[in-house]
N, C-alpha and C positions, 0 to 999 in steps of 0.2 A: 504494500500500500504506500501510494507516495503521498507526503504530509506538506502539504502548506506551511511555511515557514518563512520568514521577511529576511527580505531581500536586503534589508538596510535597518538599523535601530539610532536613535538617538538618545545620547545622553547627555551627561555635562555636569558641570558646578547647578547646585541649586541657587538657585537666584540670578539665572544667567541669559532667560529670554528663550528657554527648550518649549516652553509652552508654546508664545507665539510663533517660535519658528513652524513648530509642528501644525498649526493653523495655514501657516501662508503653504507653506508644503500641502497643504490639504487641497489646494484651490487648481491645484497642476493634474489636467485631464487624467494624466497616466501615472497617478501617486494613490494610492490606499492605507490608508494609516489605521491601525488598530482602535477601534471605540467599543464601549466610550472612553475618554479620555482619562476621568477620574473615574474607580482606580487607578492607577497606571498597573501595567500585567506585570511587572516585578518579579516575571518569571524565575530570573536568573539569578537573584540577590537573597528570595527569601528562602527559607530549607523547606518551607512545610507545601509550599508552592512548586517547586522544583521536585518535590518526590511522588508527585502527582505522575508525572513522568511526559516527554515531549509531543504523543500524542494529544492528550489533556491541555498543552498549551497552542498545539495547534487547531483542534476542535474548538479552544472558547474564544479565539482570539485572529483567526485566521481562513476560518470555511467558510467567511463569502468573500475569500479576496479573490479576484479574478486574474485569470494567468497572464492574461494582455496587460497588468499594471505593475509596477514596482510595490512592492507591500512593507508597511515599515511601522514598528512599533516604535515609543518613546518613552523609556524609564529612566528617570535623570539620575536616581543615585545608583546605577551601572557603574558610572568612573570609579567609583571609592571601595569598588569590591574584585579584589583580586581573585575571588572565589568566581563570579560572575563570570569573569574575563574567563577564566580556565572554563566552567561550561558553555561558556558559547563556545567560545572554539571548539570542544568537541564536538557540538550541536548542530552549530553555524559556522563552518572554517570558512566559505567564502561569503561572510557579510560582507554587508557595504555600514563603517560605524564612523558616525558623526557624532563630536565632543563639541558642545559650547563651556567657552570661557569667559570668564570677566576680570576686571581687575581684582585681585586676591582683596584686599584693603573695602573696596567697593562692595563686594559682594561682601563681605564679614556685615559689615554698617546694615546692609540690607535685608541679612539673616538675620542682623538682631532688633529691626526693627519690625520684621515678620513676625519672629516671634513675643516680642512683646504688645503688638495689635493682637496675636492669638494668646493673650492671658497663658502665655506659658514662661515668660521672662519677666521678674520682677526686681531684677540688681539693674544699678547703670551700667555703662558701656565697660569700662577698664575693671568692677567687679567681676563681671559676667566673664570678660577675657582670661582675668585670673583662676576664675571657677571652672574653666575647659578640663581640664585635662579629669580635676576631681569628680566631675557629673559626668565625664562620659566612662568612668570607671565604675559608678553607680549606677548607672541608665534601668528605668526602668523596661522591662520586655516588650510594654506596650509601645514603645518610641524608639524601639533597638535599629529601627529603618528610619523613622525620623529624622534621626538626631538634633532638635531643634535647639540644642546646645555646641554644635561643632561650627563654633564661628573660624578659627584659624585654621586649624584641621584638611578643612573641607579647601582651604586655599593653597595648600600644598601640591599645585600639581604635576611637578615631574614624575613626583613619586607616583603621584594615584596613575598617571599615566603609561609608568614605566613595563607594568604586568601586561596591557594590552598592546604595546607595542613589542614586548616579547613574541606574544602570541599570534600575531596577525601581519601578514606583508604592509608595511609602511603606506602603497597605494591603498590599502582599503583604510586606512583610515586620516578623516580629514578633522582637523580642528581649526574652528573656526570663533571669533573673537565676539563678544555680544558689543562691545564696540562699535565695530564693521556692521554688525548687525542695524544698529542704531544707525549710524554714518551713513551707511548706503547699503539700505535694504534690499534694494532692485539686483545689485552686481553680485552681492554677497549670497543672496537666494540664488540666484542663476548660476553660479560658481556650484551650488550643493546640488542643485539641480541636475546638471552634468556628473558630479562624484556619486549618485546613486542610478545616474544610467537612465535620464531622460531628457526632452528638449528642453536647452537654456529657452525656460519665459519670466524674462523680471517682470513685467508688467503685472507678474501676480502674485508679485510679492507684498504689497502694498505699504502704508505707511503702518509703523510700527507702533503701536500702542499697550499703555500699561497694560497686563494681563497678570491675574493673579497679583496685582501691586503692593509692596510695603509703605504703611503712611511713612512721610519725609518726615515730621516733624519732633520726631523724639530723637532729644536730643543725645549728641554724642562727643566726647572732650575730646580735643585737637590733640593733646599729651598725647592718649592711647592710638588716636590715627598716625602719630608723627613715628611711633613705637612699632605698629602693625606695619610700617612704609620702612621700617628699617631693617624687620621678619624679613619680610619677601622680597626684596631688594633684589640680593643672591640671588633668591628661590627664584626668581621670574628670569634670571640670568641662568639658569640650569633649566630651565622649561625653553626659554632660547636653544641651547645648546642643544637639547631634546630634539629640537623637533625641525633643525635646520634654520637657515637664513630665511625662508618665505615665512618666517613666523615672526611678528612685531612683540618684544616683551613689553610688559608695561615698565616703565622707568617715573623715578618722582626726585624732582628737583627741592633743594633746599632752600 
């Protein structure tokens, strides 16, 4: 029996614009993306999910994608599971896998402003930084996928990236910046377009708008931003190094 199974999956930093991509992606004749949306099928990350076994996730997630289109799921904490990366490739060796990124710093700000609009964060910013490592050592089982406490963590990403590029030829996989995303929506879609194996159309890419947004207004001290800019400094200088010259690191002036 042969099993329906996607062609292409998207992942990325949480809070890095995978949702709206996976919308404009939506609008492209020859794309089929697994719905609904939320859940995300988490096939690959969660164990009680994954022992269901690969039929199971091609049956709930995949029998009506039709063969004339690219078919593509999106589970954005993919990147952060090295366990993940090893079953797709046994599953999936020839995906097509697209990582969004954001600036490490930016996305932390926006994790923690997510999670304190969802009544799950109640320290300020350079507590809550401080409290990383202790809460996710504690986590409880309901938020073990969550993680609505991995503000720096989650900005680590050569590392989170290094297991998937083990596993997978360099051309299957593309990362792409939520920056670029923002900047120029049209070129940046039409670029992903083409690395999952259908016709460059920007035009349908549209303007990009908040989706799933964290409110701006909680505040957050320039100390602990100036500190997070001195983390990842390196780190976004070894995600460079990572992933070649076509890749823009984020760099922060003093």
């Amino acid at each position: 029996m042969t099993l329906r199974l996607p062609d292409f999956v998207i992942a990325g930093a949480p809070r890095s614009g995978t949702t709206w991509l996976t919308s404009a992606l939506d609008r492209h004749p020859d794309v089929w993306l697994a719905k609904p949306r939320r859940p995300e099928p988490k096939f690959f990350l969660v164990d009680e999910l994954y022992e269901l076994g690969i039929e199971e996730y091609s049956r709930r997630w995949f029998a009506d994608a039709p063969s004339s289109q690219q078919a593509g799921e999106k589970s954005t904490n993919y990147l952060e599971s090295p366990t993940a990366a090893e079953r797709m490739a046994a599953h999936l060796p020839d995906v097509r896998l697209l990582f969004v990124l954001r600036d490490p710093v930016e996305r932390a700000i926006s994790n923690y402003r997510w999670s304190v609009s969802n009544d799950m964060e109640h320290e300020d910013f350079a507590t809550a930084i401080a409290l990383e490592d202790e809460r996710e050592a504690t986590l409880e089982p309901r938020l073990r996928y969550a993680r609505p406490y991995s503000y720096v963590s989650r900005g680590r990403y050569a590392e989170l990236l290094r297991p998937w590029l083990d596993l997978f030829p360099r051309e299957q996989v593309a990362v792409v910046r939520f920056e670029d995303l923002v900047g120029d929506p049209d070129e940046t879609v039409a670029g992903i377009h083409e690395h999952i194996g259908v016709e460059r159309r920007p035009e349908l890419a549209g303007k990009i708008e908040g989706v799933n947004p964290s409110p701006d207004d909680t505040e957050v001290d320039e100390e602990t931003v100036r500190r997070l800019r001195a983390v990842y400094a390196p780190l976004n200088e070894d995600l460079a190094a990572l992933l070649g010259p076509q890749f823009r690191p984020w760099r922060y002036e003093e």
